[in-house]
C-alpha positions in Angstrom: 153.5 87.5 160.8 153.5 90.3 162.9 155.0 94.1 162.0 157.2 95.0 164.7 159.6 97.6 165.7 163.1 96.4 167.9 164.5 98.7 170.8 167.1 98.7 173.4 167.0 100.5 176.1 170.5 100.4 176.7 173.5 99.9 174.0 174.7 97.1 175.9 171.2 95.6 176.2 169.1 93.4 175.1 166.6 94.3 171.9 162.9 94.3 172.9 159.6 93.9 170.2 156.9 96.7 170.3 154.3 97.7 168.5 154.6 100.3 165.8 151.4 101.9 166.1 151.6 103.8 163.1 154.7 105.5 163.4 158.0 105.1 160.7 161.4 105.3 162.5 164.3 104.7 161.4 167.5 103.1 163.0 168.8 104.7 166.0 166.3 107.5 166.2 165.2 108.1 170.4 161.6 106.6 171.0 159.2 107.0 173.9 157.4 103.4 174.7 154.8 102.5 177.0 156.2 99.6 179.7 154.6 97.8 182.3 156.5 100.3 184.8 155.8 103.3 182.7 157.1 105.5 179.7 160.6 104.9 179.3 162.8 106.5 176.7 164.8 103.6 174.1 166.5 104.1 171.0 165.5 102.4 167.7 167.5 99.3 166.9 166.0 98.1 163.7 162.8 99.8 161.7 159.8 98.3 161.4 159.8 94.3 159.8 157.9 91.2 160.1 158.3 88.3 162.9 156.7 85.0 163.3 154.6 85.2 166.0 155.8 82.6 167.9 158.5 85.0 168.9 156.4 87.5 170.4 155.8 87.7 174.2 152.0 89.3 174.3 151.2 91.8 175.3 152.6 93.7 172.6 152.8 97.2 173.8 152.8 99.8 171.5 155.1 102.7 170.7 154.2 106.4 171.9 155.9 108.7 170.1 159.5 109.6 168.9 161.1 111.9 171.2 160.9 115.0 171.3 163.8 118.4 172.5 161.9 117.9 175.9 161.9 114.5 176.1 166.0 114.4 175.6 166.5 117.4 177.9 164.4 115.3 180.5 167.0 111.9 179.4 170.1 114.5 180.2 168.5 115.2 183.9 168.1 111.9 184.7 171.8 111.3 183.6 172.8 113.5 186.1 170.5 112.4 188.7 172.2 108.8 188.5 175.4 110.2 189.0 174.5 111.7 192.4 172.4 109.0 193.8 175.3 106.8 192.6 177.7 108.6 195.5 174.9 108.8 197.9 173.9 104.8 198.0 177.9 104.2 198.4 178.2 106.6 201.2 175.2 104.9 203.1 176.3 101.3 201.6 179.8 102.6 204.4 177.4 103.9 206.9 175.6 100.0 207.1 178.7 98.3 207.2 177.0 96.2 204.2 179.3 93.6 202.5 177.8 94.3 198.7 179.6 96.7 196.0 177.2 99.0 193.7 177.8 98.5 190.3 175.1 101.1 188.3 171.7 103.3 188.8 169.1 103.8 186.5 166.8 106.2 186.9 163.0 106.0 185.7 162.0 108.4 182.6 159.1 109.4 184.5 161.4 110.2 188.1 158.9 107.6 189.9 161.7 105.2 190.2 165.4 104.8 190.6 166.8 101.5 190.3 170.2 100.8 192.1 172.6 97.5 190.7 174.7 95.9 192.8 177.0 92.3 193.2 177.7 90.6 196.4 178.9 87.2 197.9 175.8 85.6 199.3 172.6 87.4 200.6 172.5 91.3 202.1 169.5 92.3 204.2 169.4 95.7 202.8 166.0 96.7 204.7 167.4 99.5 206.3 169.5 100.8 203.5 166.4 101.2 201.2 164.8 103.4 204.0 167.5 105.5 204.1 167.7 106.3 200.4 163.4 106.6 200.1 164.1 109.0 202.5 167.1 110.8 201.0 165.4 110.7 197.6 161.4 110.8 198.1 160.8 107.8 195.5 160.4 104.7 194.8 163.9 102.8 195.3 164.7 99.0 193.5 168.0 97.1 194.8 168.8 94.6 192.0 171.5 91.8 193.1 173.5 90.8 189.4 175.9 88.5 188.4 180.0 89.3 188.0 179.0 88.6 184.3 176.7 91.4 184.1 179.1 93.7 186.0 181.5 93.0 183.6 179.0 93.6 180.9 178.0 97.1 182.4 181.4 98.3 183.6 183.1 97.1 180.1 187.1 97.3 179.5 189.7 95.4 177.3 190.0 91.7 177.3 193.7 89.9 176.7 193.2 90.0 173.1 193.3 93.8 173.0 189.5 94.4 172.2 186.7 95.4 174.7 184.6 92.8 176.0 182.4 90.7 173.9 179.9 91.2 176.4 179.7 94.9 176.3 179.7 95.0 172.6 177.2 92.3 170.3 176.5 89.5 173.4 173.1 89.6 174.5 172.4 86.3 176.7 175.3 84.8 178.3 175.9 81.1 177.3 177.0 78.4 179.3 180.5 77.6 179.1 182.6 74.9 180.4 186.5 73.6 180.8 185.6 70.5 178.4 185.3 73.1 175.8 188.7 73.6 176.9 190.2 70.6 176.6 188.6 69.7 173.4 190.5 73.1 171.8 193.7 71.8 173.5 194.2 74.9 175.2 195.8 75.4 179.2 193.9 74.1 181.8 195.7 77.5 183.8 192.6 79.4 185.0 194.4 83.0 184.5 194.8 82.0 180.6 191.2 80.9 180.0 189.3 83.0 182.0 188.1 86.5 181.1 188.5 90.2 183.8 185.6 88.2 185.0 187.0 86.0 186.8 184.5 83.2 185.1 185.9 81.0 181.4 185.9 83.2 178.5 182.9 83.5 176.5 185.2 83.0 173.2 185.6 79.5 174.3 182.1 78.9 172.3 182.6 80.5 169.2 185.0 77.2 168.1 183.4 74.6 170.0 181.4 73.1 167.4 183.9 73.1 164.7 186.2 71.8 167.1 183.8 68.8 167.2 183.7 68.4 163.6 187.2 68.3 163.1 187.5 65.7 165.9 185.8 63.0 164.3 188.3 62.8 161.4 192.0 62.4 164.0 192.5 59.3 166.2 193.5 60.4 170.1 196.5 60.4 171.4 198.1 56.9 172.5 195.5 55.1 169.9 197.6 52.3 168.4 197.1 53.4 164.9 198.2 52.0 161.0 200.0 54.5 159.1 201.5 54.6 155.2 204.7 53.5 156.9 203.4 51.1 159.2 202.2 50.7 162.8 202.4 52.6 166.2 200.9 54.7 168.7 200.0 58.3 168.3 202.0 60.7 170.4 200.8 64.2 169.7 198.1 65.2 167.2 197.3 68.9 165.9 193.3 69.2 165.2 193.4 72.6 163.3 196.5 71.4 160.6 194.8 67.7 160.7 198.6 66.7 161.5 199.3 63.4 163.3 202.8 62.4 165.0 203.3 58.6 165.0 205.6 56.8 166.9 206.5 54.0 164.1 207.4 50.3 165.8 211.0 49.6 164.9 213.4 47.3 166.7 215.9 49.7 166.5 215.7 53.3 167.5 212.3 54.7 167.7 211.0 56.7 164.5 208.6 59.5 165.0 207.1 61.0 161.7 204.4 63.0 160.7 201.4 62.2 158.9 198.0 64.1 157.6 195.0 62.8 159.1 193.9 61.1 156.4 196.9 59.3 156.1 196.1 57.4 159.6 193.6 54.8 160.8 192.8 53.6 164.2 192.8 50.1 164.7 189.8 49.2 166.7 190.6 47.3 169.4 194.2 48.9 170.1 196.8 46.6 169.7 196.8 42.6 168.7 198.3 40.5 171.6 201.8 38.6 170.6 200.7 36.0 167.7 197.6 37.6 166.5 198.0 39.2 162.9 198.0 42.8 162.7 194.8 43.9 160.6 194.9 46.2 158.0 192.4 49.2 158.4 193.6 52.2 156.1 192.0 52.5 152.6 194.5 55.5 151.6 194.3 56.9 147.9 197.4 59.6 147.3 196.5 62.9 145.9 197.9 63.9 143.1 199.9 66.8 143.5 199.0 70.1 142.3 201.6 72.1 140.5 202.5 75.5 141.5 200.7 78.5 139.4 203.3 80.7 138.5 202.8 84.2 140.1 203.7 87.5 139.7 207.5 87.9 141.3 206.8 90.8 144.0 210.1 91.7 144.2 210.7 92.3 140.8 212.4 95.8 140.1 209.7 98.7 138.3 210.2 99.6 135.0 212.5 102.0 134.8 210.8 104.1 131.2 207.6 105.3 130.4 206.1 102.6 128.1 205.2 103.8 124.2 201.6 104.3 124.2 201.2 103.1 120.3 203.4 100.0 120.9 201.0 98.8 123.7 198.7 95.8 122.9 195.1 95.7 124.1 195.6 93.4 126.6 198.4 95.8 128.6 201.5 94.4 127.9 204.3 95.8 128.0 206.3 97.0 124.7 209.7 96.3 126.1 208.8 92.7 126.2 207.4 92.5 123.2 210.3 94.0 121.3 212.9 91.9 123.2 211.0 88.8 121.8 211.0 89.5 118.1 214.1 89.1 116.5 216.5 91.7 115.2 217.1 92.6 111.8 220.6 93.2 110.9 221.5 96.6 110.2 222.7 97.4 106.4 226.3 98.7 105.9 226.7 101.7 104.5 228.4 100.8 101.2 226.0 98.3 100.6 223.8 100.3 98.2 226.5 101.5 96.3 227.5 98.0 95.0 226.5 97.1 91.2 224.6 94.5 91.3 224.9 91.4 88.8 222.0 91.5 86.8 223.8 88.6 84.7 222.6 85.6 85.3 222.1 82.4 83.3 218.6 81.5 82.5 217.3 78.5 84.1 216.0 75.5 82.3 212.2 74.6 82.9 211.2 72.5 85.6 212.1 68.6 84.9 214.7 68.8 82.7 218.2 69.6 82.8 220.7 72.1 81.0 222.9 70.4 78.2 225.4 72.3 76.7 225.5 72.2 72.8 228.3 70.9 70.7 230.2 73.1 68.9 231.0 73.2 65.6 234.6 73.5 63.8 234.3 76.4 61.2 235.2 74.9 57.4 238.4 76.9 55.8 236.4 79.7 53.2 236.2 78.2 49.6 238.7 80.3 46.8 237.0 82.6 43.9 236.9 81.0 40.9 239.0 84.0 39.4 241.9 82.5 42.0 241.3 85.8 43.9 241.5 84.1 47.1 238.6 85.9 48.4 235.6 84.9 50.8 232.3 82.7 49.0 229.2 85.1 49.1 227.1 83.7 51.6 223.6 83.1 51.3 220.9 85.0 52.4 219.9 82.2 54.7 223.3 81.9 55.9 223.7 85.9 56.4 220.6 85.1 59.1 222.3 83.2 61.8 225.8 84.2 61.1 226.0 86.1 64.8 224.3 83.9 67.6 223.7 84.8 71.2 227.2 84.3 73.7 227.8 80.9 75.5 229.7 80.3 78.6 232.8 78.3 78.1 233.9 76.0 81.0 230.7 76.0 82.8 231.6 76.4 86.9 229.4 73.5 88.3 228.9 75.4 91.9 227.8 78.4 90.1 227.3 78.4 86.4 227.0 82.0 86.1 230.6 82.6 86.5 231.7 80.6 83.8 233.6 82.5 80.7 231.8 82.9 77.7 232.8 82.5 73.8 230.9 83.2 71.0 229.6 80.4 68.7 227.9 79.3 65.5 226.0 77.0 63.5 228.1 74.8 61.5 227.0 75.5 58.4 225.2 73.4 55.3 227.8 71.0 52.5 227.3 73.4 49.1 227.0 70.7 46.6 229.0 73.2 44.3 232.2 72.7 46.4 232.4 69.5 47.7 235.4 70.4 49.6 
């Protein structure tokens, strides 16, 4: 493993390794770096980090120093040195009558060198045109033929989706792309839909390609004589994102065309059986059991419309309207309720297990005459005196309710006095 720090000497560029040499700077911070043309000014792309060292191209050159007020004001010359040798190289590009069109200059950090980018047709013999400028500009001066790609790259602009150019923003090597990645995505063979300001295919063509391939694998081709759930045919038009197949079903009447999921088609190798041979069965289909719908949040429900009661709120948020409307309501008392007497006369109840028999009552014996022939009352006894007056019994017990029952008064019949047997 090898420390390193990565640079780019342009935004749009590609990021280069060099050697820290001591020095701790941090991302996007203007460097000075020793090249194998010279210093050069860079900016810092990423701080210092480890790499294998397979991925280093020795030598490693190290990093000078970070720049400095002077080293910028020098940058900010050299800006405006390209734009002036920019007009002057496309005034004598006229002058030559040279079929080539100048696309960027670079000048060196140094001022040794000025580097001059340009895109043509086939080859320019541009001997005389660098005389003229080492003349004009008394140093060294670099034509450098590029690609439309690179133009694009340099130039940048929009693409059709509305965002600048891939290429001027995060691509660093240009990849090969080709119509078959076309086709594979199902997309217009119409070179002004697929191809980019470029003029060459789009480099978003590769992004999908490989799970384009993936999803391939799993969906027969169109006109494969396929089995389906609901029988045989011939695939007419198949959908590789959705994994959607149409089928055009054999019938001897009208021709059916349904749709199926991928997995709910086979291919038969082979394509189809000649008249007489069997038709073999290839699908192995196991139905999913369907998932039920998780209810969700209505999110068109109307607000509430009052401020929720902060005591009434559970811990868990929810809301005290709710909770009220799901508790059932007491009746409300009517006012003259409390001023009724209540009936604190009720019959007791017998224990549990046995029932309530209602004693017999006794006739009462005619009083005995005096001896005297007074007429009057017998003296009763002391004993007798006791249970005279007993408790009141309800006469005519109401069987629904035997609390409202009338009541009599009763006795004990009492003892025969041996005295008077009558």
């Amino acid at each position: 493993m090898t420390e390193v720090v990565s640079v780019k000497f342009s935004s749009r560029g590609k990021s280069y390794f060099f050697d820290p040499n001591g020095i701790s700077p941090c991302s996007g911070d203007k460097l000075i770096v020793e090249t194998s043309k010279g210093l050069d000014i860079c900016e810092c792309a990423l701080p210092a980090h480890y790499v294998s060292d397979e991925s280093i191209i020795s030598p490693l050159r190290p990093v000078i120093r970070i720049a400095t007020e002077a080293d910028l004001k020098t940058a900010e010359e050299n800006k405006l040195r390209e734009k002036e040798a920019f007009d002057i190289c496309k005034k004598k590009i006229a002058e030559h009558g040279l079929d080539m069109k100048l696309v960027g200059v670079e000048c060196g950090f140094e001022g040794n060198k000025i580097l001059f980018f340009f895109t043509s047709d086939g080859r320019v013999d541009f001997r005389d045109l660098v005389k003229d400028l080492a003349s004009v500009f008394r140093t060294r001066i670099e034509l450098r033929q590029i690609g439309v790609r690179d133009e694009t790259k340099m130039l940048g602009g929009l693409g059709i989706c509305g965002k600048p150019y891939c290429c001027s923003q995060f691509l660093t090597d240009f990849q090969p792309v080709s119509t078959k990645m076309a086709k594979t995505q199902s997309m217009s063979l119409n070179p002004s839909k697929i191809s980019g300001s470029c003029g060459r295919l789009m480099c978003c063509l590769r992004y999908e390609q490989e799970a384009y391939e993936d999803l391939i694998k799993t969906i027969p081709k169109n006109g494969a004589f396929v089995q389906t759930t609901g029988g045989y045919g011939n695939v007419v038009q198949t959908n590789i994102l959705r994994q959607k197949v149409k089928v055009r079903l054999d019938s001897e009447g009208e021709q059916e065309i349904r749709l199926f999921d991928a997995d709910e088609v086979a291919t038969v190798p082979g394509g189809r059986p000649k008249s007489g041979e069997p038709l073999p069965s290839v699908l192995n289909y196991v139905a999913k059991p369907k998932e039920e719908p998780k209810a969700e949040d209505d999110p068109w429900a109307a607000p509430a419309l009052f401020a929720e009661d902060s005591e009434n709120l559970s811990p868990t948020g929810e809301n005290a309207a709710n909770k009220r409307a799901n508790t059932p309501r007491e009746k409300p008392q009517k006012k003259n309720e409390g001023r009724r007497r209540q009936n604190t006369r009720t019959k007791p109840q017998p224990p549990k297990g046995e029932k309530l028999v209602a004693k017999p009552v006794a006739k009462v014996a005619a009083p005995a005459k005096d001896a005297s022939g007074s007429g009057g009352k017998a003296a009763p006894s002391s004993k007798g005196n006791q249970n005279n007056h007993q408790a009141p019994r309800p006469k005519g017990e109401n069987k629904q309710n035997p609390a409202k029952g009338k009541r009599r008064y009763y006795s004990k019949p009492k003892k025969k006095n041996p005295d008077n047997p009558s």
